[in-house]
C-alpha positions as CSV (number, residue, x, y, z in Angstrom):
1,X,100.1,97.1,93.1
2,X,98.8,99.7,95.5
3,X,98.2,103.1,94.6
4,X,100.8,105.6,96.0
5,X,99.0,107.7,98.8
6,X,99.7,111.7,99.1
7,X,101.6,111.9,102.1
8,X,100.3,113.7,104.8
9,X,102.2,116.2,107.0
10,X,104.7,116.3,105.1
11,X,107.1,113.8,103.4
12,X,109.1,111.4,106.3
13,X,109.9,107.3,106.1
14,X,106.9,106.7,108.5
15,X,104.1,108.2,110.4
16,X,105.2,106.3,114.3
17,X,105.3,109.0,116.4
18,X,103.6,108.2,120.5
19,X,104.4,104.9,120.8
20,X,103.0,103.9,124.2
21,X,105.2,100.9,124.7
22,X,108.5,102.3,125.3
23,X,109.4,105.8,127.2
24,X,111.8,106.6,123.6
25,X,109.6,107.8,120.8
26,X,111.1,106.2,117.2
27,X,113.9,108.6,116.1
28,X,112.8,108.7,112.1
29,X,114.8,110.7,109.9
30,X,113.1,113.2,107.8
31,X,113.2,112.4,104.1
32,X,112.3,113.6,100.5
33,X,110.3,110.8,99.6
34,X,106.8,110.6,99.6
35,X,105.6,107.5,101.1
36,X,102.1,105.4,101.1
37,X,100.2,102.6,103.2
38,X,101.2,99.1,102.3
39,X,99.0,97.2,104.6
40,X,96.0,97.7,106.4
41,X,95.4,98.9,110.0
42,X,95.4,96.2,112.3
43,X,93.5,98.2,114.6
44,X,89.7,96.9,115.2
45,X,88.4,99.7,116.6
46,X,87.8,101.6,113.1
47,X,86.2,98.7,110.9
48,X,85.1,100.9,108.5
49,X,88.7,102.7,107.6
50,X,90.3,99.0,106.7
51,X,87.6,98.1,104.7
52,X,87.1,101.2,102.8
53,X,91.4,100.8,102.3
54,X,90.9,97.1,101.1
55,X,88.8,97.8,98.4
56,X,90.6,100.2,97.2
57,X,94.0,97.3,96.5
58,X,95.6,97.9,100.2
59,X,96.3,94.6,101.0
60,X,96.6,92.7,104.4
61,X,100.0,91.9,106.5
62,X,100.3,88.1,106.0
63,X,103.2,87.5,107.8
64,X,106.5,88.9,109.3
65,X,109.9,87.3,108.3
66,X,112.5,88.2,111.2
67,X,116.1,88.1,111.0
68,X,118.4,86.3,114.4
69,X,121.5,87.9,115.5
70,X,121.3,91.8,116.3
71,X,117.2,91.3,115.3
72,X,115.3,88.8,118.2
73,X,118.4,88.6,119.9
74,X,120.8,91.4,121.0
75,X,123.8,92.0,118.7
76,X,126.9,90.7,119.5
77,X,129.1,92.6,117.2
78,X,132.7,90.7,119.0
79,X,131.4,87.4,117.0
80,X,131.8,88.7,113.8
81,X,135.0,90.7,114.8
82,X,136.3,87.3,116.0
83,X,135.5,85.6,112.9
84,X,137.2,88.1,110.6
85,X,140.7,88.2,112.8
86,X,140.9,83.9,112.9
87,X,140.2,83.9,109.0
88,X,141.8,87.1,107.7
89,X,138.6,88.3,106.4
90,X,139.6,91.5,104.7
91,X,137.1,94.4,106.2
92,X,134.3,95.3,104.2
93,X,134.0,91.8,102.4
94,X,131.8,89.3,103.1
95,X,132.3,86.4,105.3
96,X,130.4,83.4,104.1
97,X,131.3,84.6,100.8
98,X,135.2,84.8,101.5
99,X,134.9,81.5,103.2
100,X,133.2,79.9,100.1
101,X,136.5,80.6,97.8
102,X,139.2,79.7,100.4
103,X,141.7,77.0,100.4
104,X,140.0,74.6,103.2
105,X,135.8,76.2,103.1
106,X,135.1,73.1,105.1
107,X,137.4,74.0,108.0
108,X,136.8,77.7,107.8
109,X,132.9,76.7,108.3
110,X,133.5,75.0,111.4
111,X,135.3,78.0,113.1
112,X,132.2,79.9,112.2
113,X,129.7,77.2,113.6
114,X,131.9,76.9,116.7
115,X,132.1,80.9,117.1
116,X,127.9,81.3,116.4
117,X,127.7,78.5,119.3
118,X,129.6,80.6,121.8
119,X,127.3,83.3,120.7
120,X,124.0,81.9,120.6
121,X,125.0,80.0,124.8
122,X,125.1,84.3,125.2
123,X,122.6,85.4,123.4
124,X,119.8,87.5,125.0
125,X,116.4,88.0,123.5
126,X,116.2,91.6,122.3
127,X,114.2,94.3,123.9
128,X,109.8,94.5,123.1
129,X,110.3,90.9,121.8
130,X,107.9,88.6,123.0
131,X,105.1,91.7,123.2
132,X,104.9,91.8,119.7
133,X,105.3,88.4,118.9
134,X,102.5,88.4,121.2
135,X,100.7,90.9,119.4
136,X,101.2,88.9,115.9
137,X,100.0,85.8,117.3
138,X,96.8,87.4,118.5
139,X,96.2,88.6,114.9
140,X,96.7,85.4,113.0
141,X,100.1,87.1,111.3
142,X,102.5,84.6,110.3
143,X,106.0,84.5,111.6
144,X,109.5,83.2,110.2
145,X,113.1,83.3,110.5
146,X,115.5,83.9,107.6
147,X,119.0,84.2,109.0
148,X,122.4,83.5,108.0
149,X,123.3,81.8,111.1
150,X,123.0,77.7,110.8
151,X,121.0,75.2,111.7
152,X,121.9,74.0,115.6
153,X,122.3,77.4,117.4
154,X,118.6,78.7,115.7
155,X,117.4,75.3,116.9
156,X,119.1,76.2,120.3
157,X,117.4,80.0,120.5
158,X,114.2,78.6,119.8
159,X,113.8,75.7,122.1
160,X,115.3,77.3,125.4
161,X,113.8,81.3,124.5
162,X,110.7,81.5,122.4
163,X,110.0,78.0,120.7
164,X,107.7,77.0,123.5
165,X,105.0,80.1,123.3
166,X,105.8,81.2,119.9
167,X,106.0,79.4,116.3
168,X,108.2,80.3,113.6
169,X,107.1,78.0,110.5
170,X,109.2,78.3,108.6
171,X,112.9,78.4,109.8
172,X,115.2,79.1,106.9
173,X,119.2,79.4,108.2
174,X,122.2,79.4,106.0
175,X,121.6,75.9,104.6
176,X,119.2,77.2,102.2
177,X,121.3,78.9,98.9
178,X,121.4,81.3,98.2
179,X,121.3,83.5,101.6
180,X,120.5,86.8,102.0
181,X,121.2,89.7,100.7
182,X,119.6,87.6,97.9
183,X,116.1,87.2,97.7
184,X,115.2,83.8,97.6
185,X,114.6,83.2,101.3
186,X,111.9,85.7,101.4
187,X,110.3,84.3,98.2
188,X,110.0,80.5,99.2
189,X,108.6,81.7,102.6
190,X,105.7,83.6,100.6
191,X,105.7,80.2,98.6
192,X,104.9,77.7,102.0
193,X,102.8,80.8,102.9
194,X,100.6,81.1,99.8
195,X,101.0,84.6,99.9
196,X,102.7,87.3,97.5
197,X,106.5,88.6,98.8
198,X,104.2,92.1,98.6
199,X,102.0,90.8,101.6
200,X,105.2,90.3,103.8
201,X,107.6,92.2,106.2
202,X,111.1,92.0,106.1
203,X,112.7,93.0,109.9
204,X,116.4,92.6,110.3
205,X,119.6,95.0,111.1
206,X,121.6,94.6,108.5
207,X,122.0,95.8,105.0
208,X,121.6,92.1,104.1
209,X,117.9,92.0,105.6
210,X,117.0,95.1,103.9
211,X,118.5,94.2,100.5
212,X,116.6,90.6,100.5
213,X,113.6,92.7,101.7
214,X,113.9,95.2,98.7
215,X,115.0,93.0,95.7
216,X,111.8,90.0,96.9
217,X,109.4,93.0,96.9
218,X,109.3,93.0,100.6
219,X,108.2,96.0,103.0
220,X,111.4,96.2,105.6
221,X,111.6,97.3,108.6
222,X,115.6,98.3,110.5
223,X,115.7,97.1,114.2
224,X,118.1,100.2,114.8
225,X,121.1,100.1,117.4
226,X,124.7,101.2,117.9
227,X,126.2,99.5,115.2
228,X,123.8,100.4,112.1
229,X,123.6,103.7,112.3
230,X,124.2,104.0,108.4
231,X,121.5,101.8,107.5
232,X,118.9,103.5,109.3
233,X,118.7,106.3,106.3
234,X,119.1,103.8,103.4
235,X,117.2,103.9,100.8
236,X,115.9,100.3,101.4
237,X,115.0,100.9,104.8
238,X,111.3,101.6,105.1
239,X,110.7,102.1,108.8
240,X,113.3,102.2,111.8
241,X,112.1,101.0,115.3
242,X,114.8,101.1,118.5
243,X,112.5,98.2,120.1
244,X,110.5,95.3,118.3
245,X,107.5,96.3,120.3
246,X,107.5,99.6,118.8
247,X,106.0,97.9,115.5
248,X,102.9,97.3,117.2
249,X,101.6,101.4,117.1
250,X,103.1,101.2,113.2
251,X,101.2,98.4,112.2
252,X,97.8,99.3,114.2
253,X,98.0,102.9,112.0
254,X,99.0,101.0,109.2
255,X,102.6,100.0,107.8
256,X,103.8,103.1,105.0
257,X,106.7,102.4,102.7
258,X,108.5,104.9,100.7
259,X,107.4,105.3,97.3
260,X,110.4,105.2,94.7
261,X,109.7,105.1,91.0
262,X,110.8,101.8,89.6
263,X,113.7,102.7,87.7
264,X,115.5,104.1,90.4
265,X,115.0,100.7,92.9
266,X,116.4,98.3,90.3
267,X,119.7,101.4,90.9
268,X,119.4,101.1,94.2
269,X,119.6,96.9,94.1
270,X,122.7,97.0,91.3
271,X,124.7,99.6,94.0
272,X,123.7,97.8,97.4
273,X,125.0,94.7,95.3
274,X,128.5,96.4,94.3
275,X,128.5,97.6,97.9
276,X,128.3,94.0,99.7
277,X,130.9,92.5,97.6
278,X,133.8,95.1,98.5
């Protein structure tokens, strides 16, 4: 466990303020939680910070687990919209899970793989993408995907968009049980890894990504846009970024969580659970 950290400047999710890669500083919402580092600076230029950090129990990124749809990709809210109106998904409840406990799941899954084709032929990779990516590959961090999409249209994203200059190892979809907001995605990644879930980051868009995140021990990160608004002040949520590439300043200052006392996250967990199965 790492030490919590005083927080400097007063208490806020994240210090990510003059981020050079985007014109749009990272809107982040003043809290009342103190917060402290979780990993180490990336940046070289200051060996002598990291290393005092380290020996102190600040441990090292080890790699970055990234959501799909609404995460490297832009959102594309009319999928999910469509798939609730053909099944009758009530609002609010869950669609894999509704699907699971209807009359015909088999036939209700294949309107879902035909509507996440349709979506993924559309999709378009999300904004400060492939510079951070970049950026991670030039560090030696680890990337993943964890998304509760299936198999063919990941397979799809990755061989015609980023497959050929970037590799995701490994690529867990919807195939793998439970799915997220559970946590066991994010722990048998750590597991091929070798790593502690402590040692990873959780980015995603959805109150499923920073659930999983959360309950595995995860640091999280919200890519924000117009459809998550709420999410971006939850209490999982430890850093909100309007661009992927806006990571990169965050993790070369070094990646702060919010500090909540453990009592209170196990809360948290029990009423983001009650929430996702209205």
């Amino acid at each position: 466990m790492t030490a919590p950290e005083p927080a400097s400047g007063g208490p806020c999710r994240v210090q990510c303020n003059n981020i050079p890669h985007h014109p749009t500083s990272i809107d982040i919402t003043a809290m009342s939680l103190p917060t402290r580092l979780r990993f180490l600076p990336l940046r070289s230029s200051n060996a002598a910070t990291p290393t005092a950090l380290a020996a102190a129990g600040t441990p090292t990124l080890s790699g970055v687990i990234f959501d799909v749809d609404g995460t490297l990709t832009t959102p594309q809210p009319w999928m999910f919209i469509k798939m609730r109106q053909l099944l009758s998904v009530p609002s609010g409840v869950d669609i894999l899970s509704y699907v699971s406990t209807s009359a015909d799941p088999a036939s209700s899954l294949a309107l879902i793989e035909r509507i996440e084709d349709e979506a993924m032929l559309a999709a378009i990779i999300t904004a400060g993408a492939e510079p951070l990516l970049e950026y991670l590959a030039a560090h030696g961090i680890r990337k993943a995907i964890l998304t509760r999409n299936y198999a063919a249209p990941v397979s799809h994203l990755l061989s015609r968009h980023l497959g050929l200059r970037h590799t995701f190892d490994p690529v867990v979809t919807r195939e793998f049980y439970p799915p997220k907001p559970e946590p066991h995605g994010i722990r048998h990644i750590a597991r091929l890894w070798g790593c502690q879930t402590s040692e990873v980051l959780m980015v995603g868009d959805s109150i499923d990504d920073m659930a999983a995140g959360r309950s595995a021990g995860a640091a999280t990160v919200l890519v924000s846009h117009d459809g998550n608004g709420a999410i971006r002040e939850h209490e999982f949520t430890d850093c909100v970024v309007e661009r992927l590439d806006q990571l990169i300043d965050v993790l070369e200052g070094g990646f702060r969580e919010v500090v909540r006392p453990l009592k209170e996250t196990k809360m948290e967990l029990e009423d983001a659970k009650i929430t996702l199965e209205k």
